[in-house]
Structures are given as structure tokens and as C-alpha cells.
N, C-alpha and C positions, 0 to 999 in steps of 0.2 A: 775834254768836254763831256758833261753829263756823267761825272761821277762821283757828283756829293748825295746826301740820301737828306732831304728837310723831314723834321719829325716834329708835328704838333703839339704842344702842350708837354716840352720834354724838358721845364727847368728842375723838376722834379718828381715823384713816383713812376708808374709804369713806362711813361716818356722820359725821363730818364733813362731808366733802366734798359730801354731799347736802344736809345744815344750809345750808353756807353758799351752794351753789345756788338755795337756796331762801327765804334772805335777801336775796339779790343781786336777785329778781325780784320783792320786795314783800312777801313770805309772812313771817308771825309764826310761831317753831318754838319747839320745847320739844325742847331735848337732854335724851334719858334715857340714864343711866350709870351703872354701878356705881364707877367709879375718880373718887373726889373731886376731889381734885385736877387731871387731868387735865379732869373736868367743868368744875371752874370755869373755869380756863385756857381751855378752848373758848366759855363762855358769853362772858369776857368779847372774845377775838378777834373773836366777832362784835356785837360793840358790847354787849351785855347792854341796859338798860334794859326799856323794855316792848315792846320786838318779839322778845325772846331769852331765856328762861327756862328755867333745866336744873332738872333730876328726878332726885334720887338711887336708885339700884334696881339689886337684880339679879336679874337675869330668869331665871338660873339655877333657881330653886325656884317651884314652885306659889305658895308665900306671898310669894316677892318678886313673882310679877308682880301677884297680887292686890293686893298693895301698890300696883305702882306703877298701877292701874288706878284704883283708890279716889282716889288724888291726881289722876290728868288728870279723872278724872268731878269733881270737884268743882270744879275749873276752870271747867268747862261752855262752854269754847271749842273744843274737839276738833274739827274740820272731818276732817282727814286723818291718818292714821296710817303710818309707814315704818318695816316688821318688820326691822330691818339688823341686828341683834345678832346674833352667831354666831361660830360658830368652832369647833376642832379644841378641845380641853380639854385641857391638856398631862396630860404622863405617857403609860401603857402605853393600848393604844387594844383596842378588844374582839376575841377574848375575856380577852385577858389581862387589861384593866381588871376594877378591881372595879365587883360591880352599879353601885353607887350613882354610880362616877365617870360609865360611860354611860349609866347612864338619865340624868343632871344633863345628859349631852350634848343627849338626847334632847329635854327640856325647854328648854333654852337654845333648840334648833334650830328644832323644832318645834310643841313643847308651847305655849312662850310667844308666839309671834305667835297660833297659832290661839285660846288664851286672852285675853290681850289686844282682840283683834278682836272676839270677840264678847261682852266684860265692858262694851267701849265702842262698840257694835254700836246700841243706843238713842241716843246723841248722833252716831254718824255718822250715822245715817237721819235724825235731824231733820235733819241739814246737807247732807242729797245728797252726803255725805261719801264719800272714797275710801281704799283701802289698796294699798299697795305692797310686797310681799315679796319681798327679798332671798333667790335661790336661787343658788345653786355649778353650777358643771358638773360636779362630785365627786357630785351626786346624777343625773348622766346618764347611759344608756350603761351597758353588762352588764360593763368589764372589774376586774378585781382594784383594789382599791382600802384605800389604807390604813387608813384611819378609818372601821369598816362602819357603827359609828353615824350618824355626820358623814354618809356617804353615804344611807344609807337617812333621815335627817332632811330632807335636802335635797331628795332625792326625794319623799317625802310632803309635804313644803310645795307643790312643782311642781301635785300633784294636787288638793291642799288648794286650791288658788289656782282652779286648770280648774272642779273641782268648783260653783262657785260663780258658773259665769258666766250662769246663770240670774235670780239675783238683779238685780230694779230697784233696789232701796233702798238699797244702797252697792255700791260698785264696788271688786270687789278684785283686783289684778292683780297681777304680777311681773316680776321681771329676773331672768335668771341668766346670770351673767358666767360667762367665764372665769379664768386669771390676770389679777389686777387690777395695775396697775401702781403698788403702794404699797412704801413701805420695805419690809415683809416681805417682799412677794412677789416683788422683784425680787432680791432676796438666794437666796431658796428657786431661783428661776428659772434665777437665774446658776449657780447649781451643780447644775443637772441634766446629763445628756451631750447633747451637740448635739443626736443625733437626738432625744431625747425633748424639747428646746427647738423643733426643729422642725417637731416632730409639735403640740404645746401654740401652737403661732403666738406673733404679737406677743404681749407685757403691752396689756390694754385698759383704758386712762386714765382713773382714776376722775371726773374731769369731767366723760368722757362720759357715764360711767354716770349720775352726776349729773342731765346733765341730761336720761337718758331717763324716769328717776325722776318730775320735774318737768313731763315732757311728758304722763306717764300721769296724774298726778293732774291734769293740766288737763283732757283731751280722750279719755284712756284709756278702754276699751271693758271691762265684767267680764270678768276670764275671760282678757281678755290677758295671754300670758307671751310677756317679747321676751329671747331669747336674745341673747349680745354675747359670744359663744367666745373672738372672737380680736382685736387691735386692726388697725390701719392698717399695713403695713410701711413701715420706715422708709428 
């Protein structure tokens, strides 16, 4: 009881890559994912049977995450939980977005790890269970920023995470990278101007992220947030 680990937004890029981290050292995971297809595709990459089980969901709305919470509680193996799902919501970003496009950011960003977390907040404490949230360095830092949803989500998650390190009965900690170095972001990267590439540092290698992810829900302390700005130069 209590030792599969559910990872957000894992049919593909850094949720992936945390998935299969986390396969690779023994750990049973649950890919949650709104894109079917890509979902399956990722269940079965990492071998599927009974160590890999995806979850359809989107985390988008109040009732998808309640959704997909009903589904891992009745599971009743939930040990660890990894907030990864997120992201910018395409189209006009606020204020031009309309309400509902950014509040759904808000929700994706925000809303649903801290919902999530504590819907399955009873089966992590019976498990001395942990959580991990995935923050941006887009919620760090006072300067102009494109997506002021996206930014101020990421930032409240940062605090959401601090806030918490009081807590004995789960452990809830975070990362917030920088540029990650996946297909998108190294596209986005490449087309910035130099100086703003060299102001932004390396892409840092979602592997690593990976496995700082894997290292917090081993040994992770409440309340830790490990920043990861920049990667190695090459």
C-alpha cells in the first residue's frame, strides 16, 4: 500500500522524463494525462503491465482534477504524488485573454496540484508519502513577464510548497527549473538574441531534473524548493 508515485502531465516531456526516472529505480508510477493517445504511447514505452498505469484527466477544470483524484483514491496505492502539469495555454495571454482562458491557466498552474494534494492528502499520510511540485523560474524575480498568469501561478505554487514545511505527515517540496532542455524549449531558446540566451544560461537537461525529483521523494526535507536556473556549459 502507498507505493506508486501519480505524475502530472507525464505522457510526454519533463513528465515523462520524471515517469521514466522513476521506473528506471524500482518505483511503480501512474501517468496522468489529458492527450490519449500520447498517454498510451508513454504507458506502453515504459513497459506498461503492473508497474506503469496511466489516468486519463484534465487538470485544467476543478471537475477534471476532482476526477482524476476519485480515480488514484480508489486505487489506494498513492505513496507519492509529482504536480508536473503546466504550462503557458495558447492564445492571447492576460489581460487580453479572456476571463475564463486565464483563470483555466490559473487552475492548470496552480489550482490543481494544491487540489489534488490535498484530495489525496489521507492516503499520503497513511504512506509517509511525499509530493513534488514542478515550479518555472517565470514565477521568480519582479521583471516584465509574458504570461502574468503563468507567472504569478508559478509563484504561488513556490509559496504553496514553503508554506508547508511545517508539516510531519507528508512532505511536500519542489523544483523550479529554468529553461528545460526539451523539443520546445530548445526551439523557443534558439530564437532568442544572444544576449537574452546568455542572460537565460544553459538548457537544463530534463534528466537532471528527473532525477532531482527522485532524490526529494527519497530523502527530501518539507518545504524544500531546489532551484535548477541554469544547466552545465557545454
Amino acid at each position: 500500500m502507498g507505493t506508486r508515485v501519480a505524475v502530472t502531465g507525464a505522457a510526454a516531456g519533463l513528465g515523462y522524463a520524471i515517469a521514466e526516472e522513476l521506473v528506471a529505480c524500482g518505483r511503480t508510477v501512474v501517468l496522468v494525462d489529458r492527450d490519449e493517445a500520447a498517454l498510451g504511447a508513454g504507458v506502453a514505452r515504459l513497459g506498461g503491465g503492473s508497474r506503469v498505469a496511466g489516468l486519463l484527466a484534465d487538470l485544467s477544470t476543478v471537475d477534471g482534477v476532482r476526477s482524476a483524484a476519485g480515480a488514484l483514491l480508489a486505487r489506494g496505492d498513492i505513496g507519492a504524488l509529482v504536480n508536473n502539469a503546466g504550462g503557458w495555454l495558447p492564445g492571447e495571454q492576460y489581460p487580453e485573454a479572456a476571463p475564463e482562458r486565464w483563470l483555466a491557466a490559473l487552475t492548470l498552474n496552480l489550482t490543481a496540484p494544491m487540489l489534488l494534494t490535498q484530495l489525496l492528502w489521507p492516503m499520503l499520510s497513511a504512506a509517509a508519502g511525499a509530493v513534488v511540485n514542478i515550479g518555472s523560474s517565470g514565477g521568480l524575480g519582479d521583471a516584465a513577464y509574458g504570461s502574468p498568469e503563468y507567472g504569478a501561478a508559478k509563484a504561488g505554487l513556490r509559496r504553496f510548497t514553503t508554506s508547508l514545511a511545517g508539516r510531519d505527515d507528508v512532505r511536500v517540496m519542489a523544483v523550479v527549473p529554468g529553461w528545460i532542455g526539451l523539443e520546445r524549449g530548445r526551439g523557443q531558446w534558439a530564437a532568442l538574441p544572444r544576449s537574452a540566451r546568455d542572460t537565460a544560461g544553459p538548457l537544463v537537461p530534463p534528466e537532471r531534473i528527473a532525477a532531482t525529483v527522485r532524490t526529494l521523494l527519497e530523502s527530501g526535507r518539507a518545504g524544500d524548493v531546489v532551484e535548477m536556473l541554469h544547466g552545465d556549459p557545454s
